[in-house]
N, C-alpha and C positions, 0 to 999 in steps of 0.2 A: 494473444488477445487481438480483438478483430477493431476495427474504426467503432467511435459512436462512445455509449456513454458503458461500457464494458458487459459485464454479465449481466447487467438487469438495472434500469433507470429507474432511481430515487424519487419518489412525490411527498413531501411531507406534511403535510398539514397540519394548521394549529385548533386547538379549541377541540369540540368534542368527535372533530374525525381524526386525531390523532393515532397512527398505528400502534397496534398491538405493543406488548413489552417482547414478546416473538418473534414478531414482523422487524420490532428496533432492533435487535439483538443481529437477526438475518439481513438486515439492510446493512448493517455497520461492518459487520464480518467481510461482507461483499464490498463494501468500500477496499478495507484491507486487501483485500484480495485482489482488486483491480490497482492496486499503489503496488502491491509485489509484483504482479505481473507483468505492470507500466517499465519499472527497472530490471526486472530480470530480462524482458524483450531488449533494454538497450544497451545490453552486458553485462547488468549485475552490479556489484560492486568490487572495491577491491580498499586496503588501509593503505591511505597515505604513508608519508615519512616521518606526519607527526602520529601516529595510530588510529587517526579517524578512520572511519569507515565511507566511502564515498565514492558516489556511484560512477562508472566508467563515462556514461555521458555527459559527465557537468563536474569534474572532481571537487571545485571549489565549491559543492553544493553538499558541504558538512550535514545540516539540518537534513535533508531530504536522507543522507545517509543512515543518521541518525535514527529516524522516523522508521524506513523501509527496514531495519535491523530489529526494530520492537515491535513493527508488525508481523514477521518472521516468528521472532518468539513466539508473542500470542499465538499465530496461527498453525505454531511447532512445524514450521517448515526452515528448510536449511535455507540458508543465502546463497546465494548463486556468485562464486569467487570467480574474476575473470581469471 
């Protein structure tokens, strides 16, 4: 993943320019996608000693583990084990 706001920057607007239920669905998945891609560039992850899951970058950083592991699912993509 390259500098900047990843695959494609979000504009959201309220009231009646609101995006599609299409566009929301495509916008969110791409979020997903640029948070897996954010940690798999910085090693992936790896389980603690207590069986967290947590990223090589930051291991004290449980929640982001957490997170990057359910976006994974959703996205039926594997986690990147260091």
């Amino acid at each position: 993943m390259g500098r900047g706001r990843g695959r494609e920057a979000l504009a959201v607007q309220g009231g009646e320019g609101c995006m599609s239920e299409d566009k929301d669905v495509k916008a969110m998945r791409n979020v997903l996608l640029n948070l897996v891609d954010a940690v798999d560039a910085t090693g992936g992850v790896v389980t603690d000693d207590h069986g967290y899951i947590v990223p090589v970058a930051d291991p004290d950083w449980i929640d982001l583990g957490a997170v990057y592991a359910d976006a994974c699912q959703v996205l039926g993509r594997e986690m990147k084990r260091a």
